[in-house]
N, C-alpha and C positions, 0 to 999 in steps of 0.2 A: 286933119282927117274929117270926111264928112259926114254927120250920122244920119242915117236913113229916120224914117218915122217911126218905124219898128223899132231900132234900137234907142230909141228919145224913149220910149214909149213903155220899155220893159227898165230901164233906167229909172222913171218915174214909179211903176211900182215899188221896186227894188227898194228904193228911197222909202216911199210910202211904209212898205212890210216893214224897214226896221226901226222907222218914228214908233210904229205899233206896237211894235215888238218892246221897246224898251221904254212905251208908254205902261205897258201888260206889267212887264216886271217891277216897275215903280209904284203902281198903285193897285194890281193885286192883291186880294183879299187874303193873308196868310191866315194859317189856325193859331188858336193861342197856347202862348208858348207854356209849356211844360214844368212843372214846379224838376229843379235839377234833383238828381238820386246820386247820393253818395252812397261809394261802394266802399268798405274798411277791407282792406288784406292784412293780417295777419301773420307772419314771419316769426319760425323760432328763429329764437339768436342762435342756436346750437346747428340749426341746420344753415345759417346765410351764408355760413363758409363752403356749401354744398356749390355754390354759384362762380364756374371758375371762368374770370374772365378772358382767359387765354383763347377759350373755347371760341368766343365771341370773335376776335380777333382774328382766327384762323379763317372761320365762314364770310368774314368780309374781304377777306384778298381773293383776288382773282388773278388767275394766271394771263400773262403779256401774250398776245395774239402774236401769230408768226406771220410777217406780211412777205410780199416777193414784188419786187418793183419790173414792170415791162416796158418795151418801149415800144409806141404806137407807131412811129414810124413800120417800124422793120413790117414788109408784103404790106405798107399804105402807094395808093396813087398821088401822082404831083404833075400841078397844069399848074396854068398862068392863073392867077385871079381874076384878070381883066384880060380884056378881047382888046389886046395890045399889042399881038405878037410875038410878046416877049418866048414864047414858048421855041419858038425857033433862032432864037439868041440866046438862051440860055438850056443849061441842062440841070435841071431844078433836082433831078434826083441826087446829085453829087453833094448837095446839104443836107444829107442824112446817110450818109454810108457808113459812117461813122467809121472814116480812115482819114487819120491825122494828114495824113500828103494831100488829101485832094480839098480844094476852095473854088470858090465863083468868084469869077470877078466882075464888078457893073461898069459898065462900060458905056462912055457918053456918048448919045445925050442924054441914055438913064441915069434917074439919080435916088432913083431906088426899083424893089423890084417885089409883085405881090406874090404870093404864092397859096396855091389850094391843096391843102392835101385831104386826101379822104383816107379813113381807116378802112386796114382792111375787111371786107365783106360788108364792107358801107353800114357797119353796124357801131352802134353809142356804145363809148367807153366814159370812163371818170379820168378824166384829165388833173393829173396833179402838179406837175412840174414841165421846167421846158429845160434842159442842160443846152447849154451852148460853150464850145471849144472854140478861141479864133484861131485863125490860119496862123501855122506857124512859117518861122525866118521872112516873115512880111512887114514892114514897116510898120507902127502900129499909126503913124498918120494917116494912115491910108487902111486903116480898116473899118467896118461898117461900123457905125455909132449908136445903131436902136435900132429893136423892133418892136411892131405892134402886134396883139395877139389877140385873133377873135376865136374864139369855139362855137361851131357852127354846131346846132340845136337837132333833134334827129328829125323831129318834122317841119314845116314852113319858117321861116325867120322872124314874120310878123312886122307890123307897124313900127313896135318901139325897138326894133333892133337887140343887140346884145354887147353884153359890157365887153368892151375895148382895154386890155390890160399892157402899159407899154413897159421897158423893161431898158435900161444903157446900157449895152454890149463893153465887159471889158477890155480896155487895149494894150490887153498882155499875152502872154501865151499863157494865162492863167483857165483854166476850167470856171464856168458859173452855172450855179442852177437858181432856178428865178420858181417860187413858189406859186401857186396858184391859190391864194386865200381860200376859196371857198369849195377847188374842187371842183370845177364846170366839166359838168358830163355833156357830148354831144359826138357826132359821128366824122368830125374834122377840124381843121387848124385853115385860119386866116391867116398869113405871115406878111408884114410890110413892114421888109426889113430898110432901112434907110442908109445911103451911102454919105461917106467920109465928105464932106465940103470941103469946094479948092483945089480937089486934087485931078489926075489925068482919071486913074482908075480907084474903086472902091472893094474889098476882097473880104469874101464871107467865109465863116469857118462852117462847123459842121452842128449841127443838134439834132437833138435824141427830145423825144414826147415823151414823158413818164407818165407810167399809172402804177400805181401805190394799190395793191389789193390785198387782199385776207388770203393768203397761202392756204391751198386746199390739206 
């Protein structure tokens, strides 16, 4: 990326201010310091049993917050990621309907396939989880192997992009849910999900976006 003169320019103060800065705080003039004051408390023995620490004990616990887990999918939109066509080969919204019978299948020469979904009312959510179901009574050779997951940001994307979290789709009729360490809030999903190698066709199951929030 190329920086203009202006950004070289506010750069070099920047720098400058906190050479300054942490020039100031090293050899600033402190006052002198304070001869220390000891303070005596005084405690009957007859009363220190007045001090119950049950009391203490009570005022430190707090009560477990009630969360309700949603899924972003449900009223989100789904296009192709890429200006590939694939939108008219496939029908993106059938991996999230969240009906065990219905899967995608990639079909060659794709051998995988990206997907955009936007939340509904194109608004940032906290993305916590991805659940993924594979297709069931399907060969598991023949089921997708991975996806990649970006969370699209609620304004511009920027320079440095955004972390890429990939996840091994299991090849069971088994359910997975794939956490999201840190909780990436934005206003959609990246999906590149990737097909089975070797085979004729490659068949996707279904997933659900989770967000984990504070039950009103």
């Amino acid at each position: 990326m190329k920086l203009t003169n202006f950004q070289i320019v506010v750069s070099s103060l920047a720098a400058v201010a906190s050479v300054g800065l942490a020039a100031y705080q090293t050899f600033a003039p402190r006052e002198a310091a304070q001869p220390p004051v000891n303070v005596v408390v005084t405690v009957d023995p007859q009363k220190a049993d007045a001090i119950v620490p049950d009391e203490t004990i009570a005022k430190t616990g707090s009560p477990a917050l009630k969360t309700e887990t949603m899924d972003l999918a449900e009223g989100a939109s789904f296009t192709a990621a890429l200006k590939d066509g694939s939108d008219s080969r496939y029908a993106f919204a059938t991996l999230f309907d969240a009906q065990d019978d219905t899967f995608l299948a990639i079909n060659p020469p794709d051998t995988e396939i990206n997907v955009l979904v936007l939340f509904k009312g194109d608004t940032a959510h906290q993305v916590t989880a991805l659940e993924y179901t594979p297709p069931s009574g399907v060969n598991p050779a023949s089921m997708a192997k991975a996806v990649d997951v970006m969370v699209l940001p609620e304004g511009e994307l920027g320079a440095s992009g955004r972390p890429v979290m990939s996840f091994g789709l299991p090849q069971s009729g088994e359910a997975r849910t794939f956490a999201f360490p840190s909780g990436e809030a934005g206003k959609g999903l990246w999906l590149r999900v990737a097909g089975a190698p070797g085979v004729s066709k490659s068949y996707v199951g279904d997933f659900r976006i989770l967000s984990e929030q504070v039950a009103p």
